[in-house]
VOVOTOR-475897 format. One record per residue (C-alpha): x, y, z; residue number from 1. Coordinates in steps of 0.1 Angstrom, whole numbers, m for minus. Example, Ala and Ser with C-alpha at 12.3 -4.5 7.8 and 13.67 -1.06 7.14 Angstrom:
<kemars>
<kemar x="123" y="m45" z="78" lumro="1"/>
<kemar x="137" y="m11" z="71" lumro="2"/>
</kemars>
This chain:
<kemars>
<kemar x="0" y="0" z="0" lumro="1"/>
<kemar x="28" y="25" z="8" lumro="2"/>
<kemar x="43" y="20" z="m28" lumro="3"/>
<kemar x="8" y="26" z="m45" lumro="4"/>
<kemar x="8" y="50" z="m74" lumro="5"/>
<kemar x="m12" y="77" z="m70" lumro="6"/>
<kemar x="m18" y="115" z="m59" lumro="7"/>
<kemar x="m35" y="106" z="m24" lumro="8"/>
<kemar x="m2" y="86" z="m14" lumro="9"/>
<kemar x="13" y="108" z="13" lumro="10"/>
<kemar x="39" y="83" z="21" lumro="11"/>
<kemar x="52" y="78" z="m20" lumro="12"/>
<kemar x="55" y="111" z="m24" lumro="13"/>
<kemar x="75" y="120" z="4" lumro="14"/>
<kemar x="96" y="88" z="m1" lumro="15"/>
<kemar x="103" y="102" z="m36" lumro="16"/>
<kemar x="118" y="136" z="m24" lumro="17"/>
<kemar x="139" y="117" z="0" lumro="18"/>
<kemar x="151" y="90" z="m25" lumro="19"/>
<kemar x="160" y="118" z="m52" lumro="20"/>
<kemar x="181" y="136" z="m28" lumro="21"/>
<kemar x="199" y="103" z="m15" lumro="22"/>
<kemar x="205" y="92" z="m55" lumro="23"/>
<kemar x="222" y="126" z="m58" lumro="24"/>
<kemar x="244" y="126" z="m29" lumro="25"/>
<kemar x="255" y="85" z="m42" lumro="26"/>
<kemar x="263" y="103" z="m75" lumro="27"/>
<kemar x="285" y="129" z="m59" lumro="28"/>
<kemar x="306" y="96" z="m39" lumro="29"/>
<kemar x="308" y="72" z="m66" lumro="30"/>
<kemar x="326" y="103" z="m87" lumro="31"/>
<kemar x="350" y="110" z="m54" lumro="32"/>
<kemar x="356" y="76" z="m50" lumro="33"/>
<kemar x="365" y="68" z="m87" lumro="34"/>
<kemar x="388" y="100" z="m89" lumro="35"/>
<kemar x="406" y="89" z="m55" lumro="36"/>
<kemar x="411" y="53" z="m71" lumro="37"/>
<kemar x="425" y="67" z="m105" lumro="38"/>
<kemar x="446" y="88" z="m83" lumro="39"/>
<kemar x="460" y="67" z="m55" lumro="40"/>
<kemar x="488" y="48" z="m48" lumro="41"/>
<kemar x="483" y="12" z="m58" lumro="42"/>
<kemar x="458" y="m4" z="m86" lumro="43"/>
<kemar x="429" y="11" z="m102" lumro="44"/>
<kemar x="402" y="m14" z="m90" lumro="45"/>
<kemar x="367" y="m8" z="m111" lumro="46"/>
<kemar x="347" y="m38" z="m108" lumro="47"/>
<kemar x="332" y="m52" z="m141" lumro="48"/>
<kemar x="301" y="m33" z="m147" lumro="49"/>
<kemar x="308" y="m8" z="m130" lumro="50"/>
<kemar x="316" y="21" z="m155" lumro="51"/>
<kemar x="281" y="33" z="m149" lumro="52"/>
<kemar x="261" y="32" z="m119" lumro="53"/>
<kemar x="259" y="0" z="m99" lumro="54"/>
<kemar x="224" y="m2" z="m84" lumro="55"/>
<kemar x="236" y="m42" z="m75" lumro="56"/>
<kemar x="234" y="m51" z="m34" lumro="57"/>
<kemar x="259" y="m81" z="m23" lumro="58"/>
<kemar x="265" y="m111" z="m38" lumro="59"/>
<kemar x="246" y="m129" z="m56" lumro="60"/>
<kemar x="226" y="m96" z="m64" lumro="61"/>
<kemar x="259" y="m82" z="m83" lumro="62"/>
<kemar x="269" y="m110" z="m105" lumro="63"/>
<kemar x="242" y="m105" z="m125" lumro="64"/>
<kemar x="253" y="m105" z="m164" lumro="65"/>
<kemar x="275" y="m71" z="m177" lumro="66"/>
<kemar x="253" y="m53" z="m203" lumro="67"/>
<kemar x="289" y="m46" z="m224" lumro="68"/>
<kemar x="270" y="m37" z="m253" lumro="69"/>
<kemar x="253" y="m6" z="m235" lumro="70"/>
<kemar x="291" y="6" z="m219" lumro="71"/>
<kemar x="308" y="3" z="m256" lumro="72"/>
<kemar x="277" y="20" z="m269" lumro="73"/>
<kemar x="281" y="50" z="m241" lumro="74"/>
<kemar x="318" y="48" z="m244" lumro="75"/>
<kemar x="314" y="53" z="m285" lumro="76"/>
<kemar x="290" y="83" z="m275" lumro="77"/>
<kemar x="318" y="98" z="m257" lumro="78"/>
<kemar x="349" y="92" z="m277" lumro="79"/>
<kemar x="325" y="109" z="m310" lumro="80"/>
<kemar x="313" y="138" z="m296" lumro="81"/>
<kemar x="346" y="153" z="m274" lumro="82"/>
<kemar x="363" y="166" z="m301" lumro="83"/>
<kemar x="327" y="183" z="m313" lumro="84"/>
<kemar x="318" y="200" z="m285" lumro="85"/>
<kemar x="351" y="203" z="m263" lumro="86"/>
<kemar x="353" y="186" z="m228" lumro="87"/>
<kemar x="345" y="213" z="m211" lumro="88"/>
<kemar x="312" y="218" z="m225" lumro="89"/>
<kemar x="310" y="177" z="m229" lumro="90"/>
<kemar x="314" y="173" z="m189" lumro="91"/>
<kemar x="289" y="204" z="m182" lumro="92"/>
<kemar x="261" y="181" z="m201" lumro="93"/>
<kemar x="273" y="155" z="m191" lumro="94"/>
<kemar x="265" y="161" z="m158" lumro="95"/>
<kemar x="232" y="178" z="m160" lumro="96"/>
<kemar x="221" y="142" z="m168" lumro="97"/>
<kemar x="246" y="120" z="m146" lumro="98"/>
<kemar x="212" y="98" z="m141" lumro="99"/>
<kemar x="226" y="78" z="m174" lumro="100"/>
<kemar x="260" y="72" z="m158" lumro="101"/>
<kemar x="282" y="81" z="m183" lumro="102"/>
<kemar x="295" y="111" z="m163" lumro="103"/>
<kemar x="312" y="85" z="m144" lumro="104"/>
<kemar x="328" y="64" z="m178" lumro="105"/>
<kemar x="335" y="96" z="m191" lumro="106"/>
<kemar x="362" y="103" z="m160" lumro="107"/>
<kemar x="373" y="66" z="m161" lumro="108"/>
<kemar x="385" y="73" z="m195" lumro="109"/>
<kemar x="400" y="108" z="m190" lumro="110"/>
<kemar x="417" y="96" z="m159" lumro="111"/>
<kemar x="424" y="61" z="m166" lumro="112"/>
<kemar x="443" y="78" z="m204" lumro="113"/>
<kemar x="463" y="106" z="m181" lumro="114"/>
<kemar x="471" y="77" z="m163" lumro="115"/>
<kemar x="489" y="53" z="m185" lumro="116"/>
<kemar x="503" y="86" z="m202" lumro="117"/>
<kemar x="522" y="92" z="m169" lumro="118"/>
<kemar x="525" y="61" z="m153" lumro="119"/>
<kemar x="555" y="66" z="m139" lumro="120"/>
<kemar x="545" y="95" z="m116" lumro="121"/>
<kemar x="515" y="73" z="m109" lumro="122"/>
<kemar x="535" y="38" z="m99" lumro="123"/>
<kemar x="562" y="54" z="m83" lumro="124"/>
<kemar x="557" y="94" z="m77" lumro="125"/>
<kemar x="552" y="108" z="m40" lumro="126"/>
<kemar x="518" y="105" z="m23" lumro="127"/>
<kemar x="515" y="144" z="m9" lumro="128"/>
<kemar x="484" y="158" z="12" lumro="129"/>
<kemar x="470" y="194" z="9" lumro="130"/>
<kemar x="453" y="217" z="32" lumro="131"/>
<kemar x="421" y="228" z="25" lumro="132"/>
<kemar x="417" y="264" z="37" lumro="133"/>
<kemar x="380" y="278" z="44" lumro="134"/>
<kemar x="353" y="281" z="70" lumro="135"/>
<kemar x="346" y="247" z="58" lumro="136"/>
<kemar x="375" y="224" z="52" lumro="137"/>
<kemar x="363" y="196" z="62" lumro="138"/>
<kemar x="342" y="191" z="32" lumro="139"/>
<kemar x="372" y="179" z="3" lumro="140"/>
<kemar x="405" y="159" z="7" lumro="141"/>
<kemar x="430" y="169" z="m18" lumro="142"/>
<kemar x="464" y="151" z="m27" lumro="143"/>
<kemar x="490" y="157" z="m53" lumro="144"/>
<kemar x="514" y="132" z="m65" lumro="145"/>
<kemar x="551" y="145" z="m79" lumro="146"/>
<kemar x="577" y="126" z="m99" lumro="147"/>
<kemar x="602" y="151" z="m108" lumro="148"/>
<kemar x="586" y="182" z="m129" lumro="149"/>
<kemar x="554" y="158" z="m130" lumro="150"/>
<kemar x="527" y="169" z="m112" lumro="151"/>
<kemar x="494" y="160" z="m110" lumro="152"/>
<kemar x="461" y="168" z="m83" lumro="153"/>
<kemar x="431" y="154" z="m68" lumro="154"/>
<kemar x="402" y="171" z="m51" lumro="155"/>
<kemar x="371" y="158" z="m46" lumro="156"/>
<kemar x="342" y="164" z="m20" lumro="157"/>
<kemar x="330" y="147" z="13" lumro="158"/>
<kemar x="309" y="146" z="40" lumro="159"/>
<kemar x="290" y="170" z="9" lumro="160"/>
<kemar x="250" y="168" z="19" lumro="161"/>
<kemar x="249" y="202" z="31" lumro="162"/>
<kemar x="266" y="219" z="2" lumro="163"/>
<kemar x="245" y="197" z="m21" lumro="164"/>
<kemar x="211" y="207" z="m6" lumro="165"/>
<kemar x="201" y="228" z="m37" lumro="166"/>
<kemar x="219" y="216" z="m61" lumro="167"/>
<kemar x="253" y="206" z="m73" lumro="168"/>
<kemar x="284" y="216" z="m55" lumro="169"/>
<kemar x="302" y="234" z="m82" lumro="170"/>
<kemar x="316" y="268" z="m86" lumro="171"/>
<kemar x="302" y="293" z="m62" lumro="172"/>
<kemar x="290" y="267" z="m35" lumro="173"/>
<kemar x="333" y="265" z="m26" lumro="174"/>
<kemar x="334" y="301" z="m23" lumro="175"/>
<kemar x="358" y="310" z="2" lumro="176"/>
<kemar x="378" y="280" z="m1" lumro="177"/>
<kemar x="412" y="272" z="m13" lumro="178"/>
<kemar x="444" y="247" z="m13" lumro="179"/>
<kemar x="473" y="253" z="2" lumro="180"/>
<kemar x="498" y="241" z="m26" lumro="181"/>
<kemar x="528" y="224" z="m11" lumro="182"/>
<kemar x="567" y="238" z="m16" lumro="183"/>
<kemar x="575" y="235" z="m47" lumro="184"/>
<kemar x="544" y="233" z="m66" lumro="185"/>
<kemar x="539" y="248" z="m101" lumro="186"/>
<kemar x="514" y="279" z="m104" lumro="187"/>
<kemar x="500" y="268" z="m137" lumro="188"/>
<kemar x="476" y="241" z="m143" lumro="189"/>
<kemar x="452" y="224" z="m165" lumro="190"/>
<kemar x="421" y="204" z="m155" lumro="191"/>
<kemar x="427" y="170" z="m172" lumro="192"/>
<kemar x="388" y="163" z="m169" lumro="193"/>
<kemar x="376" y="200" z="m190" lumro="194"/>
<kemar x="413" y="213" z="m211" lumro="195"/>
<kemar x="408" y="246" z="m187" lumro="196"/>
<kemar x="437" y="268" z="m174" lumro="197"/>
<kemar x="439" y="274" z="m135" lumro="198"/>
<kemar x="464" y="298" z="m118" lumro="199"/>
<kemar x="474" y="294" z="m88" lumro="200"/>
<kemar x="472" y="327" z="m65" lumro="201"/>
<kemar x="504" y="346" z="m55" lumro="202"/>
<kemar x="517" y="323" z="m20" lumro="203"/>
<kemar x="503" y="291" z="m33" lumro="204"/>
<kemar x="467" y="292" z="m26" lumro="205"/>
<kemar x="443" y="275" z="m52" lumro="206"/>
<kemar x="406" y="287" z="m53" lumro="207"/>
<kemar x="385" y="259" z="m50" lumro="208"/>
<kemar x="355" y="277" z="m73" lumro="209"/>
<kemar x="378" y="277" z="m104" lumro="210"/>
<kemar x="389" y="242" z="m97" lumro="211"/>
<kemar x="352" y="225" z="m91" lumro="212"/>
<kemar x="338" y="252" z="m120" lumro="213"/>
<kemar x="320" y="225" z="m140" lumro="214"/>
<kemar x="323" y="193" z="m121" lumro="215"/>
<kemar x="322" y="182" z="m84" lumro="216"/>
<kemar x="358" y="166" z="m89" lumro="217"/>
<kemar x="387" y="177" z="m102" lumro="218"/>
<kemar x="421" y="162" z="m119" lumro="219"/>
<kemar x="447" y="185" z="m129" lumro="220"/>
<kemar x="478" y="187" z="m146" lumro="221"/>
<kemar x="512" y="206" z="m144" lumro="222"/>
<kemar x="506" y="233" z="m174" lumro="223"/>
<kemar x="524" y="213" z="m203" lumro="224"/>
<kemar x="517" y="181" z="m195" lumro="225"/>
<kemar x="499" y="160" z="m220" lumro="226"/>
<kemar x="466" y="152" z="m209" lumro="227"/>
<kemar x="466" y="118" z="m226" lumro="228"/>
</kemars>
């Protein structure tokens, strides 16, 4: 009775509200999550199937058959219409309908290909933390790793249900905040994930609203680093 269709169902319609909040917010983790494991030390672990969303529970629920056909489809989607509308306009779409999933193969494959094009500063580059200045901090974790004149940066959000109350956390929801770029750092950057320039502000200090501009995570690149 609680799951009957219909206007006069109190209970649906508040469960509905609830449920489309709680589907965003899963959204938002299974991006951080993915970024983190491109960006760690160790293996990048994506279990088969999982290029899109995984609504699976525990086993047996998720060894249920891998529609491949639908990823190469998505995946073909992708790799045709990048060079037509940029990435940066790509990921900005992409995103306004992350329901489908492929926001999430879309930053396997740009992160997986800066990956294997730097795989030494991946396998065997330091493992840095960053300070996240702002009223807020507690809300992203940020890393870089450094081989040499390789560098490269993670950000991503946690603990984000507040900042995601009306909407995504992008741009103007970090207002205020910043990283604290370690010694050494380079000022100039490129996001890996939209092929936009960031600059770093005079003492080290990189605005978060520049950096989470059009997605909720971002990967970026020493300026003159290949991207792929």
């Amino acid at each position: 009775a609680i799951l009957r269709p219909g206007e006069d169902n109190a209970f649906l319609r508040d469960f509905k509200r609830f449920q489309a909040t709680i589907a965003r917010l899963g959204m938002l983790n299974s991006l951080a999550q993915t970024l983190l494991k491109i960006g760690s030390p160790g293996v990048t672990d994506v279990y088969q199937g999982a290029e899109l969303w995984d609504l699976s529970l525990v086993d047996p629920d998720n060894r249920r058959p891998v529609d491949y056909a639908r990823r190469r489809r998505v995946l073909a989607d992708l790799i045709r219409e990048e060079p037509q509308q940029g990435r940066a306009a790509l990921a900005t779409r992409l995103l306004e309908r992350w329901k489908d999933g492929a926001i999430k193969l879309f930053l396997l494959r740009a992160g997986l290909r800066f990956r294997r094009a730097h795989a030494p500063l991946f396998l065997g580059g330091d493992y840095l933390p960053i300070a996240v200045e702002g009223r807020d901090p507690a809300r992203c974790v940020a890393f870089v790793r450094r081989l040499g004149a390789s560098w490269a940066l993670i950000a991503v959000p946690r603990l984000i249900g507040p900042r995601a109350e009306r909407g995504m956390p992008v741009g103007s929801a970090w207002q205020g905040h910043a990283l604290r770029l370690p010694d050494g750092a380079p000022a100039a950057w490129r996001s890996v994930l939209t092929d936009t320039p960031l600059m770093a502000e005079p003492g080290g200090a990189l605005p978060l609203p520049g950096m989470f501009e059009r997605l909720p995570v971002a990967l970026l690149a020493a300026e003159g680093m290949p991207l792929e």
